[in-house]
PDB file of N, CA, C and O in Angstrom:
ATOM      1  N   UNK A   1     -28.550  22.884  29.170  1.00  0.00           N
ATOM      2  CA  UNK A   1     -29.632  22.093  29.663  1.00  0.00           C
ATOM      3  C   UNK A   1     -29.577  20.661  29.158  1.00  0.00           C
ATOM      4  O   UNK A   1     -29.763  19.626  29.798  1.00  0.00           O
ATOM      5  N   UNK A   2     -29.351  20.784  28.178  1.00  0.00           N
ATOM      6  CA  UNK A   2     -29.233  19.284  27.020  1.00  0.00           C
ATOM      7  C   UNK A   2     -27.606  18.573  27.326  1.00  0.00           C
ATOM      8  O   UNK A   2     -26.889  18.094  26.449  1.00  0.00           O
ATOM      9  N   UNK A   3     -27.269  18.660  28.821  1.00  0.00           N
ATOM     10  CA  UNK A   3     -25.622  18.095  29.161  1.00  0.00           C
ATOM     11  C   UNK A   3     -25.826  16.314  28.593  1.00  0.00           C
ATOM     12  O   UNK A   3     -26.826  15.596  28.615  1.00  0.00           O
ATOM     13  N   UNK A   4     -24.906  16.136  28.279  1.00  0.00           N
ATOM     14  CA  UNK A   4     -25.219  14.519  28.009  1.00  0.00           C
ATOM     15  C   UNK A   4     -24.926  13.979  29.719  1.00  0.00           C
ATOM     16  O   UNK A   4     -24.293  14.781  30.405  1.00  0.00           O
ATOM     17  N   UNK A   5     -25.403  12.565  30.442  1.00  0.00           N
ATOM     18  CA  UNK A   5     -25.617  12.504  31.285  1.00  0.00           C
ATOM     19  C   UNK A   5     -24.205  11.224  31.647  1.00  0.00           C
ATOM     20  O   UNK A   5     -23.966  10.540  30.651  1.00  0.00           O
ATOM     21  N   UNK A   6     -23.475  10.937  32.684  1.00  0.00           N
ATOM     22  CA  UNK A   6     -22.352  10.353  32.543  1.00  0.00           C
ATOM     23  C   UNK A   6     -23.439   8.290  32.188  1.00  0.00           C
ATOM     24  O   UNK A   6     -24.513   7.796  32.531  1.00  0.00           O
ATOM     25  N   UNK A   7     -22.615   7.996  31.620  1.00  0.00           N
ATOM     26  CA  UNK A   7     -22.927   6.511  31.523  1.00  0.00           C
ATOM     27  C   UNK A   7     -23.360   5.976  33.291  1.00  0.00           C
ATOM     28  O   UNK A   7     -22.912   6.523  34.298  1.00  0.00           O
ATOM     29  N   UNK A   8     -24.108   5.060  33.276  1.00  0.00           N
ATOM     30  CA  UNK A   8     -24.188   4.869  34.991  1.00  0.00           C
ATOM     31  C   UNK A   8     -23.552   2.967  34.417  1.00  0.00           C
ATOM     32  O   UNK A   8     -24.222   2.216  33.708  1.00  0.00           O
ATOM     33  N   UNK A   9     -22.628   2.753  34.798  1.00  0.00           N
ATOM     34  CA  UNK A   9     -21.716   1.390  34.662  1.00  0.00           C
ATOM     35  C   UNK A   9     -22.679   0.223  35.802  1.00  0.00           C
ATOM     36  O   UNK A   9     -22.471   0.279  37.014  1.00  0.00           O
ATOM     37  N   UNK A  10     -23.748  -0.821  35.187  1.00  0.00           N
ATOM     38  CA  UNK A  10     -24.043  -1.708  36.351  1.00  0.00           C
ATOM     39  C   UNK A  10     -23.624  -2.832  36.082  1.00  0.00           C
ATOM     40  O   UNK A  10     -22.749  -2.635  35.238  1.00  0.00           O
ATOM     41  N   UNK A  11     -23.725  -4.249  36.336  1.00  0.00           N
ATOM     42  CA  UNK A  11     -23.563  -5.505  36.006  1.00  0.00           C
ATOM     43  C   UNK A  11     -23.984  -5.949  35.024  1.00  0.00           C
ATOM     44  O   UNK A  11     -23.195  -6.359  34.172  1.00  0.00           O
ATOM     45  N   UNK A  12     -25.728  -6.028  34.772  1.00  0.00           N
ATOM     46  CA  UNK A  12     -26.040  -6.672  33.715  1.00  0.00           C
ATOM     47  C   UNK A  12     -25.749  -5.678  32.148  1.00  0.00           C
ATOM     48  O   UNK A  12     -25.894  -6.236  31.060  1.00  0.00           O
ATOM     49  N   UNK A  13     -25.401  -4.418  32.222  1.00  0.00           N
ATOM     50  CA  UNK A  13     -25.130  -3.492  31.579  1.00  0.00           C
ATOM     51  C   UNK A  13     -23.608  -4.154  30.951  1.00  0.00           C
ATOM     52  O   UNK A  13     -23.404  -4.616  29.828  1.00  0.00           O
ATOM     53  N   UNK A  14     -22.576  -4.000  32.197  1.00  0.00           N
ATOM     54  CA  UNK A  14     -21.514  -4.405  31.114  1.00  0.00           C
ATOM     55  C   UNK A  14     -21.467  -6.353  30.802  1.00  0.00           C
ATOM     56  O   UNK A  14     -20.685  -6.996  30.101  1.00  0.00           O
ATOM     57  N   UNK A  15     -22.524  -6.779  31.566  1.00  0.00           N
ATOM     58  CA  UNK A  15     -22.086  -8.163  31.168  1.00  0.00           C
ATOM     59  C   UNK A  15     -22.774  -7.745  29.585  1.00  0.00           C
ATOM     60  O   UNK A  15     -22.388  -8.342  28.579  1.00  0.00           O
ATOM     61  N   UNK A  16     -23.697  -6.789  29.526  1.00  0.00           N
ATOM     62  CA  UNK A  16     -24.312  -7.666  28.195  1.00  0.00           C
ATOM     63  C   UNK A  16     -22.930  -6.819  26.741  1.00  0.00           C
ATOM     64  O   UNK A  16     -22.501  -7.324  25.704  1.00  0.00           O
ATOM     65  N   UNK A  17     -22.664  -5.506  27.337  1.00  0.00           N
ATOM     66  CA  UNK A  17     -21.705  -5.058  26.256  1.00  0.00           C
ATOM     67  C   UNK A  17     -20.117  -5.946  26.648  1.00  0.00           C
ATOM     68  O   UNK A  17     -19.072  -5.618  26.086  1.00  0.00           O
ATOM     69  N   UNK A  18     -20.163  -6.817  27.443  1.00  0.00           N
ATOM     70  CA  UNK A  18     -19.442  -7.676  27.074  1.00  0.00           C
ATOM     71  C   UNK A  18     -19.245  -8.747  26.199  1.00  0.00           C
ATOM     72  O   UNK A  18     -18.206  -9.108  25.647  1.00  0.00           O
ATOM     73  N   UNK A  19     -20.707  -9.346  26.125  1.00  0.00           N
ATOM     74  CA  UNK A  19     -21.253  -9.992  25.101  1.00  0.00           C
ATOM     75  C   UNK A  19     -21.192 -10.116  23.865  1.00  0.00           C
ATOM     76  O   UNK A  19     -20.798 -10.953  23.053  1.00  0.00           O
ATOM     77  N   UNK A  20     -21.920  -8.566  23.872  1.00  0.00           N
ATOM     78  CA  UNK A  20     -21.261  -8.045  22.111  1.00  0.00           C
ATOM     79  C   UNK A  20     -20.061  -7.790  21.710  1.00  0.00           C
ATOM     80  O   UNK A  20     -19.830  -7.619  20.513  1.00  0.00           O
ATOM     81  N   UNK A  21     -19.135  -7.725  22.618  1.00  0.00           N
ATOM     82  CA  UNK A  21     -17.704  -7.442  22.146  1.00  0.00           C
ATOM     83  C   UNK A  21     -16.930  -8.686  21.977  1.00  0.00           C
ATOM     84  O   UNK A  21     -15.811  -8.802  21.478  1.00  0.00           O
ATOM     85  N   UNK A  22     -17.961  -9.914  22.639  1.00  0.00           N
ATOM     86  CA  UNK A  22     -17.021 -11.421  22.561  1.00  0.00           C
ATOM     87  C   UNK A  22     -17.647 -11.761  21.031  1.00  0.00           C
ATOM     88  O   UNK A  22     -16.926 -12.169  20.121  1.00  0.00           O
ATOM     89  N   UNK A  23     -19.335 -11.494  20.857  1.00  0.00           N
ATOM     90  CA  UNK A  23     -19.625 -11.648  19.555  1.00  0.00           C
ATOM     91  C   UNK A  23     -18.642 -11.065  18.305  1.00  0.00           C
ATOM     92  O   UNK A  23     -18.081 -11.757  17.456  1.00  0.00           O
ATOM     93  N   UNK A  24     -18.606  -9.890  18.410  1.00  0.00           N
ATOM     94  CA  UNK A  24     -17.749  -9.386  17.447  1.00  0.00           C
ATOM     95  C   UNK A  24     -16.551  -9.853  17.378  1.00  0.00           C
ATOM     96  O   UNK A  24     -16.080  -9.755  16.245  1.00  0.00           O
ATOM     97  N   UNK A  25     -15.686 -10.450  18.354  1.00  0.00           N
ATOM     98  CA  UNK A  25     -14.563 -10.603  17.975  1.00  0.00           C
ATOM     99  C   UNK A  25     -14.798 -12.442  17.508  1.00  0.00           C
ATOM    100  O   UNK A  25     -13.967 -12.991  16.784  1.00  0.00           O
ATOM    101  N   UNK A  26     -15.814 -13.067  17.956  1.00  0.00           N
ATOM    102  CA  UNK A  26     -15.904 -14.173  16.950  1.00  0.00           C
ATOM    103  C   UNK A  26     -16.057 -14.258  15.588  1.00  0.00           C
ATOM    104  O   UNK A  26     -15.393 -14.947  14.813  1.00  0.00           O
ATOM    105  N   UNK A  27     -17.176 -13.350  15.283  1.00  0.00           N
ATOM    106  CA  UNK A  27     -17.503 -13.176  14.113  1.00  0.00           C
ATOM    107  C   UNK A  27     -16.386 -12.739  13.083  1.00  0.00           C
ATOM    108  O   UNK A  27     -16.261 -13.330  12.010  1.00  0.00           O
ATOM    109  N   UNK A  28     -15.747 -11.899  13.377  1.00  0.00           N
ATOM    110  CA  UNK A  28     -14.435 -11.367  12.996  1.00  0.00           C
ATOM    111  C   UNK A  28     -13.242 -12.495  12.608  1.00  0.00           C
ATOM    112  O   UNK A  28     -12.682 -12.527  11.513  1.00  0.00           O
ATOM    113  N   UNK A  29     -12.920 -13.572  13.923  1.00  0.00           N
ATOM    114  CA  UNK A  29     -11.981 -14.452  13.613  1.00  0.00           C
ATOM    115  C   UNK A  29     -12.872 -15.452  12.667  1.00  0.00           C
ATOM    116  O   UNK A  29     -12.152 -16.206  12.013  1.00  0.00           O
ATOM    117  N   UNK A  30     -14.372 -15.639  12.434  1.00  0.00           N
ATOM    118  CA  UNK A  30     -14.441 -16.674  11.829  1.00  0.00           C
ATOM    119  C   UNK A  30     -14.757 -16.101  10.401  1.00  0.00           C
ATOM    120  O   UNK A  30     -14.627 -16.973   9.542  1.00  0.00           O
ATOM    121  N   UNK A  31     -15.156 -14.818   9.886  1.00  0.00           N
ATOM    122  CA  UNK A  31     -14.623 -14.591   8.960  1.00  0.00           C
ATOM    123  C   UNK A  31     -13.304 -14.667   8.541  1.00  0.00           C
ATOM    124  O   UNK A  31     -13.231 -15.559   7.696  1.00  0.00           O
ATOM    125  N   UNK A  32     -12.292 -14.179   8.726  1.00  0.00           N
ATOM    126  CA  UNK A  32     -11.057 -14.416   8.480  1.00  0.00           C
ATOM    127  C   UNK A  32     -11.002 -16.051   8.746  1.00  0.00           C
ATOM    128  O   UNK A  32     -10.144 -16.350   7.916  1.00  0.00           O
ATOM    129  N   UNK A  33     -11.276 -16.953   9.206  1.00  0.00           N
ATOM    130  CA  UNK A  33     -10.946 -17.828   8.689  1.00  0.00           C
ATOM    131  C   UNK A  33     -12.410 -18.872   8.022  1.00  0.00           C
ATOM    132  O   UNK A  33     -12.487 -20.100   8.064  1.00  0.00           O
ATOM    133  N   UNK A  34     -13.252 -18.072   7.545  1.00  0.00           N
ATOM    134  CA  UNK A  34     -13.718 -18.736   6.151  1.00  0.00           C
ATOM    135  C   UNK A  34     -12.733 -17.849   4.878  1.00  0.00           C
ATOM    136  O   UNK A  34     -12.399 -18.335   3.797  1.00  0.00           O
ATOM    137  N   UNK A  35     -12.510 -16.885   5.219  1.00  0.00           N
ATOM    138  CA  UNK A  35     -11.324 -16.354   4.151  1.00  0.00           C
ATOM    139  C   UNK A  35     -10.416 -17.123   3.947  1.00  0.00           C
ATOM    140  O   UNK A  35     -10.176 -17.325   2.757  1.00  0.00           O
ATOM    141  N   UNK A  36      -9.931 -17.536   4.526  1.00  0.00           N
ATOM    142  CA  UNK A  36      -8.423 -18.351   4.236  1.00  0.00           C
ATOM    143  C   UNK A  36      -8.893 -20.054   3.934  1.00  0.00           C
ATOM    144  O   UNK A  36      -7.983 -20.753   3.487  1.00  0.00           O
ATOM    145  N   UNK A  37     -10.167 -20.694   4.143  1.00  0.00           N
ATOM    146  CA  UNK A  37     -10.887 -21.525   3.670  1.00  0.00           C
ATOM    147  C   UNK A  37     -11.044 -21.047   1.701  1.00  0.00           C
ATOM    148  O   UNK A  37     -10.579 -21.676   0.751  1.00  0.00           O
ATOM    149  N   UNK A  38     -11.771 -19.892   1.684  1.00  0.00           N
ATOM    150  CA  UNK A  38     -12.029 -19.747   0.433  1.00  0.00           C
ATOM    151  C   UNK A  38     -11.076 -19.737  -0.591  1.00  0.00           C
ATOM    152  O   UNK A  38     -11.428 -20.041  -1.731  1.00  0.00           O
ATOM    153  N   UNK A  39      -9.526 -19.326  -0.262  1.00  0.00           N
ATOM    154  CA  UNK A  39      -8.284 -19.064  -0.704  1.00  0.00           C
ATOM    155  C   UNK A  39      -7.868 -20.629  -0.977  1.00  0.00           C
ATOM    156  O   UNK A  39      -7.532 -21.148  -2.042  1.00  0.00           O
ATOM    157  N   UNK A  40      -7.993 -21.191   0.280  1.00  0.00           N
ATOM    158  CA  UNK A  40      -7.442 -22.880  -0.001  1.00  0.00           C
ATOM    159  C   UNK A  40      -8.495 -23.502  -0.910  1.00  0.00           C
ATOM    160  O   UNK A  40      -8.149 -24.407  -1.670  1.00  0.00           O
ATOM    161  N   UNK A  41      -9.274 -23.240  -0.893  1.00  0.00           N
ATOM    162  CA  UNK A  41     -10.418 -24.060  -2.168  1.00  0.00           C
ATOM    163  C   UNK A  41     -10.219 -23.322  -3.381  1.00  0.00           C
ATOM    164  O   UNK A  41     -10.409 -23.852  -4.476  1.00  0.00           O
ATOM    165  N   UNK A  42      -9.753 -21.829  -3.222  1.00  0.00           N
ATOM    166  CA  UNK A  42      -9.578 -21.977  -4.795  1.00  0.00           C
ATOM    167  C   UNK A  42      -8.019 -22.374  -5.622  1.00  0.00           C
ATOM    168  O   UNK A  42      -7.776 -22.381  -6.829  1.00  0.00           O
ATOM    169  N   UNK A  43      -7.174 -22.669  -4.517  1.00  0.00           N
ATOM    170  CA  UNK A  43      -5.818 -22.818  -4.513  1.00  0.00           C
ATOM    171  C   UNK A  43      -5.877 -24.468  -5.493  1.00  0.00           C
ATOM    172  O   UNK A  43      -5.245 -24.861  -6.473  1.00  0.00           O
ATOM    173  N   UNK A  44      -6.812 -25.007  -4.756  1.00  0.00           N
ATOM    174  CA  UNK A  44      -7.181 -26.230  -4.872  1.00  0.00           C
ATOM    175  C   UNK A  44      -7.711 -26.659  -6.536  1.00  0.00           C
ATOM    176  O   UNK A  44      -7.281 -27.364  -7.449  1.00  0.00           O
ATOM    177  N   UNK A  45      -8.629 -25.970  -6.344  1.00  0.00           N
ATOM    178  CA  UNK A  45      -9.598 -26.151  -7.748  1.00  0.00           C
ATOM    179  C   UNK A  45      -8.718 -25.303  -8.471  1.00  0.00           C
ATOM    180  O   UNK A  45      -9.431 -24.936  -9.405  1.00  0.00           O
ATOM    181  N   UNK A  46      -7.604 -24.763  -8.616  1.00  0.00           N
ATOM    182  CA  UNK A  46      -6.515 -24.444  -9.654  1.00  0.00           C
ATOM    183  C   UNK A  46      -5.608 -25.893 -10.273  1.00  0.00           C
ATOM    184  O   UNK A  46      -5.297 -26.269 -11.403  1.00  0.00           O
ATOM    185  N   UNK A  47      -5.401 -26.423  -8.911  1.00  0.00           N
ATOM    186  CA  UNK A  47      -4.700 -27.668  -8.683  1.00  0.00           C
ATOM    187  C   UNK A  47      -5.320 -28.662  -9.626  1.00  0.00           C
ATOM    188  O   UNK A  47      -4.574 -29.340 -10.332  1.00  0.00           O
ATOM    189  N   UNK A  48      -6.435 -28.783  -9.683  1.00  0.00           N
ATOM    190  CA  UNK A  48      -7.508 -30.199  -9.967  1.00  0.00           C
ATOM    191  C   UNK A  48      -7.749 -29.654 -11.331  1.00  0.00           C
ATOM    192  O   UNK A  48      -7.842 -30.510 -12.210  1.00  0.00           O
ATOM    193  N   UNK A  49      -7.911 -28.000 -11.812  1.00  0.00           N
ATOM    194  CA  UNK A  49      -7.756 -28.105 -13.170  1.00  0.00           C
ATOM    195  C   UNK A  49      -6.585 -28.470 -13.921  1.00  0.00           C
ATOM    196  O   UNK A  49      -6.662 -29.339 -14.789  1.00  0.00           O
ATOM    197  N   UNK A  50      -5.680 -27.974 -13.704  1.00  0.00           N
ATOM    198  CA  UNK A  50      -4.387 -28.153 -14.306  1.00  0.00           C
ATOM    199  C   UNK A  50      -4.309 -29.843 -14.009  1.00  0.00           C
ATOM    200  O   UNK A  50      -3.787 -30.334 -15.010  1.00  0.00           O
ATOM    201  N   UNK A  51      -4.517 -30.542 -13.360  1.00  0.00           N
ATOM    202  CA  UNK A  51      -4.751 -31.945 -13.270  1.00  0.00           C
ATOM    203  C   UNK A  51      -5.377 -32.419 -14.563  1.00  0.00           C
ATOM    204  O   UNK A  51      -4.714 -32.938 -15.461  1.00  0.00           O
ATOM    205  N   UNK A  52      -6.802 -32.200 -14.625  1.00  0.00           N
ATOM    206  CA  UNK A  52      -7.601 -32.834 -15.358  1.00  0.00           C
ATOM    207  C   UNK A  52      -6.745 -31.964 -17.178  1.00  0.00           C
ATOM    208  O   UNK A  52      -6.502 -32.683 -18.147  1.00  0.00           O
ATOM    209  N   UNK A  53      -6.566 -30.980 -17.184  1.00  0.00           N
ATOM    210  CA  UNK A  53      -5.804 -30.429 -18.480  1.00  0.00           C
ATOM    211  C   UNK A  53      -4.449 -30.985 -18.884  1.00  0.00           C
ATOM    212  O   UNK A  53      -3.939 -30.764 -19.982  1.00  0.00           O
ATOM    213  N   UNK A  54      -3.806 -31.848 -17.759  1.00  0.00           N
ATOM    214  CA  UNK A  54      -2.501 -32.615 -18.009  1.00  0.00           C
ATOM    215  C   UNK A  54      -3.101 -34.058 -18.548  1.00  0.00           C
ATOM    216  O   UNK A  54      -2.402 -34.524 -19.448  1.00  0.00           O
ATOM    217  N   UNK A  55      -4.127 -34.783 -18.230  1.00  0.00           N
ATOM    218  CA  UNK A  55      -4.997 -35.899 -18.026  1.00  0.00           C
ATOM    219  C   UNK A  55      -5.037 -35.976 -20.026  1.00  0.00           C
ATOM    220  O   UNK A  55      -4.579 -36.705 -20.905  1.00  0.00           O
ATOM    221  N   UNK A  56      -5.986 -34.581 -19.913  1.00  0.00           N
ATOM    222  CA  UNK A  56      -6.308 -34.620 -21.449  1.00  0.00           C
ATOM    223  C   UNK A  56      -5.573 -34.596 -22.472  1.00  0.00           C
ATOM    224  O   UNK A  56      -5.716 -35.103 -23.585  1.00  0.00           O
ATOM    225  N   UNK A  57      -4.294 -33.601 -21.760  1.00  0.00           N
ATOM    226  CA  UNK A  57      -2.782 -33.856 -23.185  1.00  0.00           C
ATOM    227  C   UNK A  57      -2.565 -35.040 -23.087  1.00  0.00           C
ATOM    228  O   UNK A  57      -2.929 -35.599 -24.122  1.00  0.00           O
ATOM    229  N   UNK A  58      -2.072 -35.861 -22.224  1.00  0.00           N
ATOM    230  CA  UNK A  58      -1.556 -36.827 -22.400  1.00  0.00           C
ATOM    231  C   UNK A  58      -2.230 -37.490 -23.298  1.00  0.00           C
ATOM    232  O   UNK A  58      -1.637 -37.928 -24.284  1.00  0.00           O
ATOM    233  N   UNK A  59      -3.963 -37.743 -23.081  1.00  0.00           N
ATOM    234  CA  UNK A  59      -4.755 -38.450 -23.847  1.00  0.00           C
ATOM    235  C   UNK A  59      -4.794 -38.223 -25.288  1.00  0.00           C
ATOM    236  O   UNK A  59      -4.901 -39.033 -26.209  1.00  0.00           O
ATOM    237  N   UNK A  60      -4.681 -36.916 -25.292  1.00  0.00           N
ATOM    238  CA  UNK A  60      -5.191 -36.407 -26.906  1.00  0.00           C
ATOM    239  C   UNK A  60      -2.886 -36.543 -27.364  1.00  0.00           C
ATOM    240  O   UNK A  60      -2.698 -37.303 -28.314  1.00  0.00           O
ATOM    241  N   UNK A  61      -2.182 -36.219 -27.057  1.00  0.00           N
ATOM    242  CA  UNK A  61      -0.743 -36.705 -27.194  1.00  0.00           C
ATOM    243  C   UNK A  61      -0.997 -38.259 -27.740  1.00  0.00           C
ATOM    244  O   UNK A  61      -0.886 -38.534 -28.934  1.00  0.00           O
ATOM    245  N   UNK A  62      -1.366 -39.290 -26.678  1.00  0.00           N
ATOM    246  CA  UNK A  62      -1.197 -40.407 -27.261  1.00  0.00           C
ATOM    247  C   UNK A  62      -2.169 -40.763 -28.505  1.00  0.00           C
ATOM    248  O   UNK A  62      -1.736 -41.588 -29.309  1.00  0.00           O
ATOM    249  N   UNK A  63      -3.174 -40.323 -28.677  1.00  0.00           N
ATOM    250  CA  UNK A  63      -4.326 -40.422 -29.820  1.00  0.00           C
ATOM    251  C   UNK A  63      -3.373 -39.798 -30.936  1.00  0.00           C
ATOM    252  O   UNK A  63      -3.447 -40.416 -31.997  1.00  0.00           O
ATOM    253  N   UNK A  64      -2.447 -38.655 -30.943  1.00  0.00           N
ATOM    254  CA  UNK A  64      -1.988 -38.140 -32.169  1.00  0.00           C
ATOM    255  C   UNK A  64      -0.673 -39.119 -32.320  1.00  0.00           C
ATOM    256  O   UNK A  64      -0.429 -39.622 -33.417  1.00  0.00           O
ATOM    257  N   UNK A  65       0.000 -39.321 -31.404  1.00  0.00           N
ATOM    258  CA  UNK A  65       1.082 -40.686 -31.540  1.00  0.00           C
ATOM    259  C   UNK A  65       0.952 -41.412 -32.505  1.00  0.00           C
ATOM    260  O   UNK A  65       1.551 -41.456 -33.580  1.00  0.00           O
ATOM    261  N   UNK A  66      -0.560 -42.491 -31.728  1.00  0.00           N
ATOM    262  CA  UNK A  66      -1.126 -43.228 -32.983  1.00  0.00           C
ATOM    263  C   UNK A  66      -1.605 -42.961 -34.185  1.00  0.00           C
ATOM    264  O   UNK A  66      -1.408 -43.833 -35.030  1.00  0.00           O
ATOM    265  N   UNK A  67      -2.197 -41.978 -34.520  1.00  0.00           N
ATOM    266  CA  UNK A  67      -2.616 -41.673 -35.944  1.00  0.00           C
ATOM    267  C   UNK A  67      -1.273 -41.433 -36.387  1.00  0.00           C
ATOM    268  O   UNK A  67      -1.116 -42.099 -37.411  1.00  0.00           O
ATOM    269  N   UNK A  68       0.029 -40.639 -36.031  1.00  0.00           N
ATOM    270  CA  UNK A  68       1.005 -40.621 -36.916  1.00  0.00           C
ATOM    271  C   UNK A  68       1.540 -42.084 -37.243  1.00  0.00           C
ATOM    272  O   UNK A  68       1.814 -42.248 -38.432  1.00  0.00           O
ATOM    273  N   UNK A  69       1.749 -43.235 -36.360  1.00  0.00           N
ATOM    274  CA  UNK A  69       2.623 -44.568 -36.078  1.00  0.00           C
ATOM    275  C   UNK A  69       1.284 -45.134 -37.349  1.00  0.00           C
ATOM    276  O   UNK A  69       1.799 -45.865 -38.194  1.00  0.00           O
ATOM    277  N   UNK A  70      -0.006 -44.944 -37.539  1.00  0.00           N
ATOM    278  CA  UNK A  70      -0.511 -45.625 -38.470  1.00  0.00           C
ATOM    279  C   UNK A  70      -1.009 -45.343 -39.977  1.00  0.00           C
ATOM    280  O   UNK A  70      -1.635 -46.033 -40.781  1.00  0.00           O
ATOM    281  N   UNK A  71      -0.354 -43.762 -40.034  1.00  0.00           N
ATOM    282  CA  UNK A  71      -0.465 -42.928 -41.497  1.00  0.00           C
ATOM    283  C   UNK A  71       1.010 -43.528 -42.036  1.00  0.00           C
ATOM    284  O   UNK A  71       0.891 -44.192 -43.065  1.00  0.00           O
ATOM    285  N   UNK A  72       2.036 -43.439 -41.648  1.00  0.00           N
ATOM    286  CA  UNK A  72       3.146 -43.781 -42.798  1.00  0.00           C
ATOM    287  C   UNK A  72       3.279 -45.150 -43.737  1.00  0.00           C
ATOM    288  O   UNK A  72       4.185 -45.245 -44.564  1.00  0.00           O
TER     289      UNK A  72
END
């Protein structure tokens, strides 16, 4: 008694589950590419530390330079 009943296929029916299937597949590509956004920013801010940590040897290098060139 309880047969499930066949889908009845009309226009505004599949335009709208067309809809959702264009949504999903946006949503989908624009995750994946805020992913590969998040990867390049942290690729980045690896970059800019090791920057600013080369910045500071050098600085604190030349500060010990001088204290040795003015102790002997």
């Amino acid at each position: 008694m309880n047969e499930p009943r066949p889908q009845f296929d009309c226009a505004p029916g599949l335009r709208l589950q067309a809809a959702e299937q264009l949504a999903a597949l946006q949503f989908s590509q624009l995750r994946t590419h805020m992913e590969r956004l998040e990867e390049m920013m942290e690729r980045l801010e690896r970059r800019l530390w090791l920057a600013v940590y080369g910045v500071v040897g050098v600085i604190l290098a030349q500060a010990f330079q001088s204290i040795l060139q003015a102790a002997p």
